[in-house]
C-alpha positions as a printed Julia matrix, in Angstrom:
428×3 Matrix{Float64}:
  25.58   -7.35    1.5
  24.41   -4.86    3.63
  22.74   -4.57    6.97
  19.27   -4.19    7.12
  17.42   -2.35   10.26
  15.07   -4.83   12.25
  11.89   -4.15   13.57
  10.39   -5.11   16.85
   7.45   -6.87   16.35
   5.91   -4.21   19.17
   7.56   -1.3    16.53
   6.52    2.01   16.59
   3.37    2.74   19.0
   2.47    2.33   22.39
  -0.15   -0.34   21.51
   0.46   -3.44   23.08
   1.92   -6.37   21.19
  -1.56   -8.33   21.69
  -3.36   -5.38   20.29
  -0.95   -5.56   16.99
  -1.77   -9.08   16.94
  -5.24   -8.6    16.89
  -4.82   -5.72   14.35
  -2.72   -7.93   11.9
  -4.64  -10.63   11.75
  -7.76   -8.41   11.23
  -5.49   -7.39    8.05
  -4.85  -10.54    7.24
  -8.22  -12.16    7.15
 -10.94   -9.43    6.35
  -9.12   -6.46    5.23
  -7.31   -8.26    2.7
  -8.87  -10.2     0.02
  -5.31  -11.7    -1.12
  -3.09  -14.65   -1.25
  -3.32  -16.78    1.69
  -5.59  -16.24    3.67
  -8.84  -18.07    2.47
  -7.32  -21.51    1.72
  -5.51  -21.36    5.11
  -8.46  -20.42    7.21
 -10.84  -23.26    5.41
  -8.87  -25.97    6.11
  -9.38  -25.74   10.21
 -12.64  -27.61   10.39
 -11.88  -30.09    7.32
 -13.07  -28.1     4.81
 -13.07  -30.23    1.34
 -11.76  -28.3    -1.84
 -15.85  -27.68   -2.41
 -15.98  -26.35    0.35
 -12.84  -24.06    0.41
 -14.44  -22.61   -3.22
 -17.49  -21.91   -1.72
 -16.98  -19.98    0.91
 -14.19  -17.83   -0.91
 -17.1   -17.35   -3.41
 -19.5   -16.45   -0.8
 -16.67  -13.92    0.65
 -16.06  -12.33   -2.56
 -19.33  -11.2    -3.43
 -19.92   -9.84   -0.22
 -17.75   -7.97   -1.03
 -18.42   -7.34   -4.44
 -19.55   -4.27   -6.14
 -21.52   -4.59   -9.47
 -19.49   -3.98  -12.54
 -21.62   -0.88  -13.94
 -21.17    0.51  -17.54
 -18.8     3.15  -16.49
 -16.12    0.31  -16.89
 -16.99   -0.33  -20.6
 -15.16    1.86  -22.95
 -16.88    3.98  -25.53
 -16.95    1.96  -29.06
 -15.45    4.41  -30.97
 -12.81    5.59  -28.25
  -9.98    6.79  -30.48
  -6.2     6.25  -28.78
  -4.81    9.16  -26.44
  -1.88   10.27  -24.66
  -0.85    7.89  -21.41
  -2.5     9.95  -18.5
  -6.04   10.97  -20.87
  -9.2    11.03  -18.49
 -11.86    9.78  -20.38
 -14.56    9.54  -17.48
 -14.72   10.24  -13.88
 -17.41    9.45  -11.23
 -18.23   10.57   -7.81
 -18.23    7.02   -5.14
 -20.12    6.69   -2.42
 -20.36    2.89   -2.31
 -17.02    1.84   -0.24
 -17.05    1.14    3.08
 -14.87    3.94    4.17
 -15.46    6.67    6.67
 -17.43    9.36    6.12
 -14.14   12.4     5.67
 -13.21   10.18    2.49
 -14.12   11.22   -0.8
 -13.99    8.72   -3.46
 -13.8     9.02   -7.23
 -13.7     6.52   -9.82
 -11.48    7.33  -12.64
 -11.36    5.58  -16.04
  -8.08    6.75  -17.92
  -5.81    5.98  -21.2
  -2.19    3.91  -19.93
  -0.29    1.95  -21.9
   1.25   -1.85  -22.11
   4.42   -3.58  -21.77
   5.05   -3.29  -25.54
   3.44    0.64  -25.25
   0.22    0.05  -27.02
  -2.61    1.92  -26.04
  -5.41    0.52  -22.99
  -7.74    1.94  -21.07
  -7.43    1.41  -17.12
  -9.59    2.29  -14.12
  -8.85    3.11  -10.3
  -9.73    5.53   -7.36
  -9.1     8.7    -6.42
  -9.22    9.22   -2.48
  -9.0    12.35   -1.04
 -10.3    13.93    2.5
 -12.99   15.55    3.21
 -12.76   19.41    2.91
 -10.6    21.64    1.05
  -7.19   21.17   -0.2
  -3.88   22.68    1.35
  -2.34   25.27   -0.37
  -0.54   23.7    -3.3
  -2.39   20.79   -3.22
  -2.77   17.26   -1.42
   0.35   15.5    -1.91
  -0.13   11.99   -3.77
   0.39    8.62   -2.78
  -0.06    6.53   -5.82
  -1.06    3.21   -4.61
  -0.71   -0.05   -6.0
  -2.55   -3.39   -4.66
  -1.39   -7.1    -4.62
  -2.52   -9.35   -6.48
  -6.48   -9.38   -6.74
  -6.93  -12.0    -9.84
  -6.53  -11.58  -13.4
 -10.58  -11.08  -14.41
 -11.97   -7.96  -15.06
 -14.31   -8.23  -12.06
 -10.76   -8.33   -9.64
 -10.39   -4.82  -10.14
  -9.97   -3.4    -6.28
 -12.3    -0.33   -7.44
 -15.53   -3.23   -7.79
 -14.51   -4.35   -3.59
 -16.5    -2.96   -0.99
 -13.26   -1.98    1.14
 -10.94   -1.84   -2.03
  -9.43   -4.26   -1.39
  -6.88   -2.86    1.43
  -9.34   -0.99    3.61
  -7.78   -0.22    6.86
  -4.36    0.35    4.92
  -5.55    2.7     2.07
  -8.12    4.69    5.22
  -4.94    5.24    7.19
  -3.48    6.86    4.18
  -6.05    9.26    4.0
  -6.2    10.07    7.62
  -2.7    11.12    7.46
  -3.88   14.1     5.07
  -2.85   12.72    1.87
  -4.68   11.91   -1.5
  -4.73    8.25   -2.87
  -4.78    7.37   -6.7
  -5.17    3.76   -6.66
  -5.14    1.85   -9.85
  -6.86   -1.23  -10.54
  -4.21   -2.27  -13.34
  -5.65   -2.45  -17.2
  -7.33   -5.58  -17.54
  -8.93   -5.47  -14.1
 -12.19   -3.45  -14.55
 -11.08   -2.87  -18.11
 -11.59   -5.12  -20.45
  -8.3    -6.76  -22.29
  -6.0    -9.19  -20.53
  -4.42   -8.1   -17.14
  -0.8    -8.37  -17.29
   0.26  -10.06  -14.16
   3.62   -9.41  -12.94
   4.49   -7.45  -16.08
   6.57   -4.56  -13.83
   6.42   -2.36  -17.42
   2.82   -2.84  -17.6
   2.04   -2.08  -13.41
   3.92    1.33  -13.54
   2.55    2.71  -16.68
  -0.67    2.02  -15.2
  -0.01    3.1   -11.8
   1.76    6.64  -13.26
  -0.83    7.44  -15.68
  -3.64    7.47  -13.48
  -1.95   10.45  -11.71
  -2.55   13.21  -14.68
  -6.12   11.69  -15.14
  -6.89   11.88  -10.98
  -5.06   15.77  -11.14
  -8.18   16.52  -13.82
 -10.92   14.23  -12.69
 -10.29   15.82   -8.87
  -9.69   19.65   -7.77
  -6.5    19.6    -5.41
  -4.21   17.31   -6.22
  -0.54   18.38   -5.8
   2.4    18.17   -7.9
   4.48   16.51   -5.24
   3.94   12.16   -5.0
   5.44    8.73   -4.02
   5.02    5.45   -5.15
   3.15    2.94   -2.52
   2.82   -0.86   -3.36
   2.41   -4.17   -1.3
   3.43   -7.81   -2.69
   2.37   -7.76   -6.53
   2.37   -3.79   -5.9
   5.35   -4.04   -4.35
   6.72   -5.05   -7.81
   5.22   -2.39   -9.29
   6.12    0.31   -7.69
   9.99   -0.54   -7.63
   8.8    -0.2   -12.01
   7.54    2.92  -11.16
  11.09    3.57  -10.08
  12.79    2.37  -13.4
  10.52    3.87  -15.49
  11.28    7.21  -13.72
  15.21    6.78  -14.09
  14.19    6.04  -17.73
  12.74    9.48  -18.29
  15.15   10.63  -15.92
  18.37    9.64  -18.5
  15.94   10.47  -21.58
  15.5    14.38  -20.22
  12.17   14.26  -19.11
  12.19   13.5   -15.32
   8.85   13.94  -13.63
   9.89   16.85  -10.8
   7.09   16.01   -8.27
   8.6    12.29   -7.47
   9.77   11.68   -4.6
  10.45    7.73   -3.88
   8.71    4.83   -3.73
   8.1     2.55   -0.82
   8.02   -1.47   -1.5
   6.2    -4.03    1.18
   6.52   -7.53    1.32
   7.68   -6.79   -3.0
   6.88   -9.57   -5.6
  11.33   -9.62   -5.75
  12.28  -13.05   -7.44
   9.8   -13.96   -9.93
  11.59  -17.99  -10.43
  11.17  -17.83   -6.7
   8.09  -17.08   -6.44
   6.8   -18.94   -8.86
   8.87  -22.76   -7.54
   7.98  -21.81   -4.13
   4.39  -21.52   -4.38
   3.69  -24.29   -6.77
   4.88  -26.39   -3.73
   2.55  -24.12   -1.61
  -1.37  -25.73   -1.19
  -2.45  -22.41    0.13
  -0.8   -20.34   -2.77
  -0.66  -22.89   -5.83
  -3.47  -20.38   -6.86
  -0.57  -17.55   -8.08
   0.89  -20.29  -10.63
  -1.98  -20.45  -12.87
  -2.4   -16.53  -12.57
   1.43  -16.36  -13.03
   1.17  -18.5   -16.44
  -1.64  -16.48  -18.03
   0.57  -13.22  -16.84
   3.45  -14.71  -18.87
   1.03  -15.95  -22.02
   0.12  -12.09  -22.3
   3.73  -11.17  -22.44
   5.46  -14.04  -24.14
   4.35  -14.57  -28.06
   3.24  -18.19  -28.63
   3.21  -19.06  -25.16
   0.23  -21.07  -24.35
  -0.46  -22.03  -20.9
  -1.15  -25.41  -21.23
   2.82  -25.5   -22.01
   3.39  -24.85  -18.34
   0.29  -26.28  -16.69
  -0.75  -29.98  -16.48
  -4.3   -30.86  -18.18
  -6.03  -31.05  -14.72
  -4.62  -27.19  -13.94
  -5.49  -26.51  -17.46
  -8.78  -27.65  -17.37
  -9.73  -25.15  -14.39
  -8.26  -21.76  -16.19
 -12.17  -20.81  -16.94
 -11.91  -20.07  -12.83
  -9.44  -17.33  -13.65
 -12.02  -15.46  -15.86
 -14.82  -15.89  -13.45
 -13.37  -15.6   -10.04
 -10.57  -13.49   -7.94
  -7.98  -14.78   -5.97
  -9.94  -16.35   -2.99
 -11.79  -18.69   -5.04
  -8.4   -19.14   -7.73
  -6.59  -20.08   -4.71
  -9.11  -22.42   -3.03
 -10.02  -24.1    -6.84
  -6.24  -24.84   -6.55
  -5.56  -25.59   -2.95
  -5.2   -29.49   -3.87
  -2.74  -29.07   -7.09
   1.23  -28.9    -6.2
   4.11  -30.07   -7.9
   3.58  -32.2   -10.07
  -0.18  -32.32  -10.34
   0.08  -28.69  -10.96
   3.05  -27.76  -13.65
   4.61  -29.88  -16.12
   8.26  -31.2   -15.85
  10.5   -27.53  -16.57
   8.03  -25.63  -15.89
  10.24  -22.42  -14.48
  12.5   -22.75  -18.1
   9.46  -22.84  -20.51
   8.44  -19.13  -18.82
  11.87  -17.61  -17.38
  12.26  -14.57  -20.23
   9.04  -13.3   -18.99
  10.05  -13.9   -14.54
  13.32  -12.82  -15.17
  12.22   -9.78  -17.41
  10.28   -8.54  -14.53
  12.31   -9.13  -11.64
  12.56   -5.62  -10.2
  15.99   -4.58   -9.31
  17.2    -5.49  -12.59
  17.63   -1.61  -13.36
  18.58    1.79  -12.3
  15.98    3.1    -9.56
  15.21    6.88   -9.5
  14.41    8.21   -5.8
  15.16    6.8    -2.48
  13.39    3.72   -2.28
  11.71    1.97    1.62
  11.62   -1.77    1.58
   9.54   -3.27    4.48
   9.69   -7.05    4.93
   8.04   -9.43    7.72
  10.4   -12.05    8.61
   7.75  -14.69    8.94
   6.74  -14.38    5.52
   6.75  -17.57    3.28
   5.11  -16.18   -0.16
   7.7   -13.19   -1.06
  10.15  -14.4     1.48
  12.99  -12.39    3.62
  15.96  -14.29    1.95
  14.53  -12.57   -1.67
  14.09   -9.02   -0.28
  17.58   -8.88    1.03
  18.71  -10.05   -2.5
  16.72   -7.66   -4.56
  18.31   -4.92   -1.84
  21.62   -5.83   -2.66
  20.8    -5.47   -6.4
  19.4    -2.39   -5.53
  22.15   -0.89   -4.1
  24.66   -2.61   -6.78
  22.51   -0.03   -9.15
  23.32    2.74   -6.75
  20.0     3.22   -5.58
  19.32    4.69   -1.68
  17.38    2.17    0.14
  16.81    2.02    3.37
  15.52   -1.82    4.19
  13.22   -2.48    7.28
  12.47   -6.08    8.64
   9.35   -7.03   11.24
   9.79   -9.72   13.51
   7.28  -12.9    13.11
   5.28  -10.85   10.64
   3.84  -12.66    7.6
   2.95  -11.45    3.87
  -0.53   -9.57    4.83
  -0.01   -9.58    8.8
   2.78   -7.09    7.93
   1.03   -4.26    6.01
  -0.38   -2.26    9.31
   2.07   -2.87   12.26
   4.61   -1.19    9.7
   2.38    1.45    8.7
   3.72    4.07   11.2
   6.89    3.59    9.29
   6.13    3.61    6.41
   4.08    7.24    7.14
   7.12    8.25    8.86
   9.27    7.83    5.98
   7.02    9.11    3.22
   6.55   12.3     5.55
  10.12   12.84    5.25
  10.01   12.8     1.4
   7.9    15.5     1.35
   9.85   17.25    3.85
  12.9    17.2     2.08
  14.99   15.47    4.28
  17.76   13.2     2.76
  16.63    9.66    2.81
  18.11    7.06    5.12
  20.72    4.38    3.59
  21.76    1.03    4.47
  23.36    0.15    1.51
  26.59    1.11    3.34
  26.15   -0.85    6.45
């Protein structure tokens, strides 16, 4: 096992460590429309379950963006190469600042079992012209947002990660953030499927390089949480083309935060979880679009059953406040981990070779994708002979962590486009 650096909570800035803390839990409770942080905040003033739904509802469509026709596909759309642009649009809805450019982007990707689907996402670039050769590329991908086709990050006000995904920008790179087929799209969103994630979040880079003038050849892989998962994809599926002859020459790495990294974890840990039983459900209908004959009512107990409809109507505030009183028992049936453990242990990342350094960032105080899991899917890492260099955050939680470690994360995805040789700590 090997020896990962740790972060002072304070890290890298001459903010003060109140200012973080206001910062971080800005992240945690506006920025962020993810796990944790509606149920959690609701329950303060005894907030019934009701309650807790509606004002996650009443959250989400604030921040809600209508879902416009560009999202449907053409009826007679014929199947294309992964990476085909088959519409693009100009943004100018998002709550960003004004030196962002937005584009929507509606592209051919492909699925776990390589079939052909249509995906959307975002192209962000700054304001102005492009350096010679080109922005380099972050390609982004978000946590988890829901499984509906109204989840899709692209139909959020702030996308979803706001503050995070501005910063990026700022920095003087370009963005292509994918909303994952099935969010926007129409067709079932395969949750936790790390095949699925990466084709989607790789073949929205040749679609943004034609939708927008500017985009370099150069690009690394960016993903918190469910992201985090599938970027470390992105990773395998590059070794894959790597051994097959066709490597992809601008990659440089990928960067992980907070990664989805034990899917049986994850999945017995927050069905014990009030705040989080919300990811079980969302979990199951992941694994029903990946395992033939699964059906989720296999996994979940009638009374869970009986509130999947939520799933198709609502994102992950409301899934996880409709939840918020199911656990255990009341929530999954007896064996519930065994009746879906080919699809979580299918798409446990780490399970493969990894092309290109990879950055894991981890908060210590996080109880969703814990610190005992990242270290774990570091040593498998490094047992595949991957560089990683793994970064810890004192008293940081799952969301709380995203911006305090942004300066190191910038600082490390700089140095990928420098050139330099990537830090290790796989042999500490």
């Amino acid at each position: 096992m090997s020896t990962q650096t740790t972060v002072p909570w304070r890290a890298r800035s001459h903010r003060t460590a109140a200012a973080w803390r206001r910062i971080a839990a800005l992240a945690a409770a506006v920025t962020l429309t993810g796990v944790l942080a509606e149920p959690a905040a609701a329950t303060a003033d005894d907030c019934d379950r009701q309650c807790r739904i509606d004002r996650a509802r009443a959250a989400e469509q604030a921040n809600a963006l209508p879902l416009t026709s560009f999202y449907d596909l053409p009826p007679d759309l014929p199947p294309a190469p992964a990476g085909t642009l088959v519409r693009a649009e100009k943004a100018q809805e998002y709550q960003f600042d004004s030196g962002i450019r937005a584009t929507r982007i509606l592209y051919h990707s492909r699925s776990a079992k390589d079939r052909d689907v249509a995906a959307t996402g975002v192209v962000l670039t700054p304001a102005g012209d492009p350096p010679p050769g080109g922005w380099r590329v972050i390609a982004d991908a978000h946590g988890a947002s829901g499984v509906g086709r109204n989840c899709a990050p692209s139909l959020m006000k702030d996308l979803q990660y706001g503050e995070h995904l501005q910063s990026l920008v700022r920095a003087g790179y370009a963005v292509v953030a994918t909303d994952y087929a099935g969010l926007g799209t129409d067709g079932r969103h395969e949750f936790l499927s790390k095949r699925a994630e990466a084709n989607d979040v790789v073949n929205a880079l040749p679609a943004a390089r034609t939708a927008v003038r500017g985009l370099g050849s150069e690009w690394v892989a960016l993903g918190h949480s469910q992201g985090g998962q599938a970027v470390l994809g992105v990773g395998e599926l590059m070794a894959e083309r790597e051994r097959r002859g066709r490597p992809d020459h601008g990659y440089r790495g990928l960067a992980a935060i907070a990664p989805a990294a034990d899917l049986t974890s994850l999945f017995t840990r927050t069905a014990k979880m009030p705040e989080a039983s919300g990811l079980v459900p969302m979990i199951v209908a992941g694994a029903a679009a990946g395992l033939p004959g699964l059906r989720p009512s296999q996994v979940l107990t009638p009374t869970a059953t009986a509130r999947l409809n939520t799933l198709r109507t609502d994102c992950i505030g409301v899934i996880q406040a409709s939840y918020s009183d199911l656990t255990g028992d009341a929530l999954v049936r007896p064996g519930a981990a065994r009746t879906i453990e080919p699809y979580l242990r299918r798409n446990n990342p780490g399970t493969l070779p990894v092309a290109g350094p990879v950055l894991l960032q981890q908060g210590t105080a996080d109880v969703l994708t814990t610190p005992p899991d990242t270290a774990e899917l570091e040593a498998r890492l490094c047992r595949k002979g991957a560089t990683v260099e793994y970064r810890t955050y004192e008293g940081l939680d799952h969301n709380g962590v995203l911006i305090p470690a942004q300066p190191d994360t910038l600082s490390w995805i700089g140095d990928r486009f420098a050139g330099h040789a990537a830090p290790d700590t796989c042999a500490q």
